[in-house]
C-alpha positions in Angstrom: -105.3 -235.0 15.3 -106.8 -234.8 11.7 -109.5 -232.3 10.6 -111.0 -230.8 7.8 -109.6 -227.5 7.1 -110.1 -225.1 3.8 -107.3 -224.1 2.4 -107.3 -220.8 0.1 -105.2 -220.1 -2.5 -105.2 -216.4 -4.2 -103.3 -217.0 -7.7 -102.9 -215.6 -10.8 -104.7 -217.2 -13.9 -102.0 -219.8 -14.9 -102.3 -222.4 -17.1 -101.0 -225.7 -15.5 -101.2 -224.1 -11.9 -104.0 -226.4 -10.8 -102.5 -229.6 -11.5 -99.3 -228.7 -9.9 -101.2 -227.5 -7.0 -103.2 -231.3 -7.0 -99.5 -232.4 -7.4 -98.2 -231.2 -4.2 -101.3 -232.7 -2.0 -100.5 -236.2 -4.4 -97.0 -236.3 -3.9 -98.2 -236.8 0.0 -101.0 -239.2 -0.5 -103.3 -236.4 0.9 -106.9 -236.8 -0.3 -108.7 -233.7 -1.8 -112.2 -233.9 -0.3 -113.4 -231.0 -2.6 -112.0 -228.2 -4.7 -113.4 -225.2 -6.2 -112.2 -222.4 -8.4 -112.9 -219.4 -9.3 -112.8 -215.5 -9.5 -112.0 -213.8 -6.3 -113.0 -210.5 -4.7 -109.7 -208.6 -6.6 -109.7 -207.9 -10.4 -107.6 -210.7 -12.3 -107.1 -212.9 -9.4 -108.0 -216.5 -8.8 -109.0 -218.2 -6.0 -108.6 -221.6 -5.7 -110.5 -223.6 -2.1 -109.7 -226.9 -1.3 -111.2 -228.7 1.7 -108.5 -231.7 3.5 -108.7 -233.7 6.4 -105.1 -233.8 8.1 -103.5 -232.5 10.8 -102.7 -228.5 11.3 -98.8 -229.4 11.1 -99.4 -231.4 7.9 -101.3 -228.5 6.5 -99.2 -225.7 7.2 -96.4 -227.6 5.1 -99.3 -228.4 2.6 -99.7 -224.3 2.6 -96.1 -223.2 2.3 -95.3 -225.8 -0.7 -98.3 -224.1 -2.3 -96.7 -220.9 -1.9 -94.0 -221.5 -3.7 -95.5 -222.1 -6.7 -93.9 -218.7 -9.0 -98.1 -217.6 -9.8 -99.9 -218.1 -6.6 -100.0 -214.4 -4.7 -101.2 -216.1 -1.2 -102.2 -219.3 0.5 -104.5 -219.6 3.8 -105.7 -221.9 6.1 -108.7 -222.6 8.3 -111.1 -224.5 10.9 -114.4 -225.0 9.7 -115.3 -223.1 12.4 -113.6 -220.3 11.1 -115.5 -220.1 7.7 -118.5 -219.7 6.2 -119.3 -222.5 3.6 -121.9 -223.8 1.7 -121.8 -226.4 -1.4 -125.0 -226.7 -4.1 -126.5 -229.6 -5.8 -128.6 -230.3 -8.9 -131.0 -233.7 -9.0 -132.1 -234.5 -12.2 -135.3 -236.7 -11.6 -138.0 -238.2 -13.9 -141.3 -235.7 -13.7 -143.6 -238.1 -13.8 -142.4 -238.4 -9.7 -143.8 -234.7 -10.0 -146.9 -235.2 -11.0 -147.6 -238.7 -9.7 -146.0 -238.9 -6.4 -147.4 -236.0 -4.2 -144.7 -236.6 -1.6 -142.0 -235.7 -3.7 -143.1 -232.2 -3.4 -142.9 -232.1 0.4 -139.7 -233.4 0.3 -138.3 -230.8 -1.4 -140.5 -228.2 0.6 -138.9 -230.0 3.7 -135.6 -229.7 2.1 -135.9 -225.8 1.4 -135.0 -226.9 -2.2 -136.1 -224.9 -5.7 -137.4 -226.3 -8.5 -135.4 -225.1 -11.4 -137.1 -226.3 -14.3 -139.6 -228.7 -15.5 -140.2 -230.6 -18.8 -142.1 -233.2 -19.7 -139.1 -236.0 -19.5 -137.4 -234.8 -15.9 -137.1 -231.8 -13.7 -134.2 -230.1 -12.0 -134.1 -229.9 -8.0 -131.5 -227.6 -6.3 -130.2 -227.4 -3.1 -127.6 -224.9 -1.3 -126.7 -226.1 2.3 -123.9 -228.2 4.5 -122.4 -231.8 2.5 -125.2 -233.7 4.9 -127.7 -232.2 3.4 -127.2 -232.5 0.1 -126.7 -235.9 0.8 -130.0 -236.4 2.9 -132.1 -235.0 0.0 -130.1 -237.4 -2.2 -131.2 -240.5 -0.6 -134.6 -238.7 -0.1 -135.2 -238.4 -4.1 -133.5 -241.7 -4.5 -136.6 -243.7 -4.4 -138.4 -241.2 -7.0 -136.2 -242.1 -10.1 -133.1 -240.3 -9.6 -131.7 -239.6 -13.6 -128.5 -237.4 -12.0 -126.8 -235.6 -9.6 -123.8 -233.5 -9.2 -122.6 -231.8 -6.4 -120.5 -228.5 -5.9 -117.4 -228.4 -4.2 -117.2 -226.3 -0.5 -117.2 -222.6 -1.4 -116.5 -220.2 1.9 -115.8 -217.1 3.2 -113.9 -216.7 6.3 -115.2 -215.0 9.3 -112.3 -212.7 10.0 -110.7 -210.8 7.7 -107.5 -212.3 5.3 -106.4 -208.9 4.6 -105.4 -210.3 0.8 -105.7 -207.0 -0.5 -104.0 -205.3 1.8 -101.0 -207.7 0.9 -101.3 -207.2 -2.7 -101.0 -203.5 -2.3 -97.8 -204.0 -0.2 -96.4 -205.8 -3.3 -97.5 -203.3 -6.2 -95.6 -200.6 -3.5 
């Protein structure tokens, strides 16, 4: 049975890693449904999250191709019900929907939005919560002259430990 899973990949900063990572998940016609990259919680390490929908077995083979690959330290997998995760989005909207349409501003109370900054041309809405949300405030501001949006991909934390530095210390040993 397919489900979304996050998959986590500790690396080393590598030019060309990321498009050989997006190579092995091609080469299987997997779709990515988000991915984010960034610094991890170790000095000099990279962590790369990429959210799938497939089955576990199709994963785990997803996981130990990744691990191959000569720079990346560890890969993991998990549930959404064994992480943490959030994604953010910006709305870029006209400001005259500010000032003129009242409601606007209980839609973002509603929302538990911020306001990030207003100009005289457009203001800047953002919002931190689960993908429905961000898409409910989305066809919420729609209406209201809607100039842009972007979305984050998923960023999480897992609620057990992945022991990642324990591992690495095992390696410098």
């Amino acid at each position: 049975m397919k489900t979304n899973y996050t998959v986590s990949i500790y690396t080393e900063n590598s030019v060309g890693l990321l498009n050989r990572i997006s190579a092995i998940f091609q080469r299987r016609h997997i779709n990515i449904v988000s991915i984010t990259s960034s610094a991890s919680e170790i000095d000099d390490v990279s962590r790369f999250v990429i959210v799938v929908n497939m089955t576990e077995e199709a994963v785990k083979k997803v996981v130990g191709q990744i691990e191959k690959q000569v720079e990346v330290i560890k890969a993991f997998y998990h549930t959404d019900e064994e992480t943490i995760f959030q994604e953010s989005a910006l709305y870029k909207v006209a400001s005259k929907s500010l000032f003129e349409e009242r409601h606007i501003q209980n839609i973002i109370k509603k929302s538990h939005a911020n306001i990030v900054t207003v100009n005289t041309d457009f203001f800047v809405i953002e919002k931190t919560g689960f993908r429905q949300e961000t898409e409910q405030l989305y066809d919420d501001l729609a209406p209201y002259g809607l100039l842009q949006f972007v979305r984050s991909g998923r960023i999480s934390v897992t609620k057990s430990p992945m022991k990642i530095k324990a591992l690495l210390n095992k390696l410098k040993d």
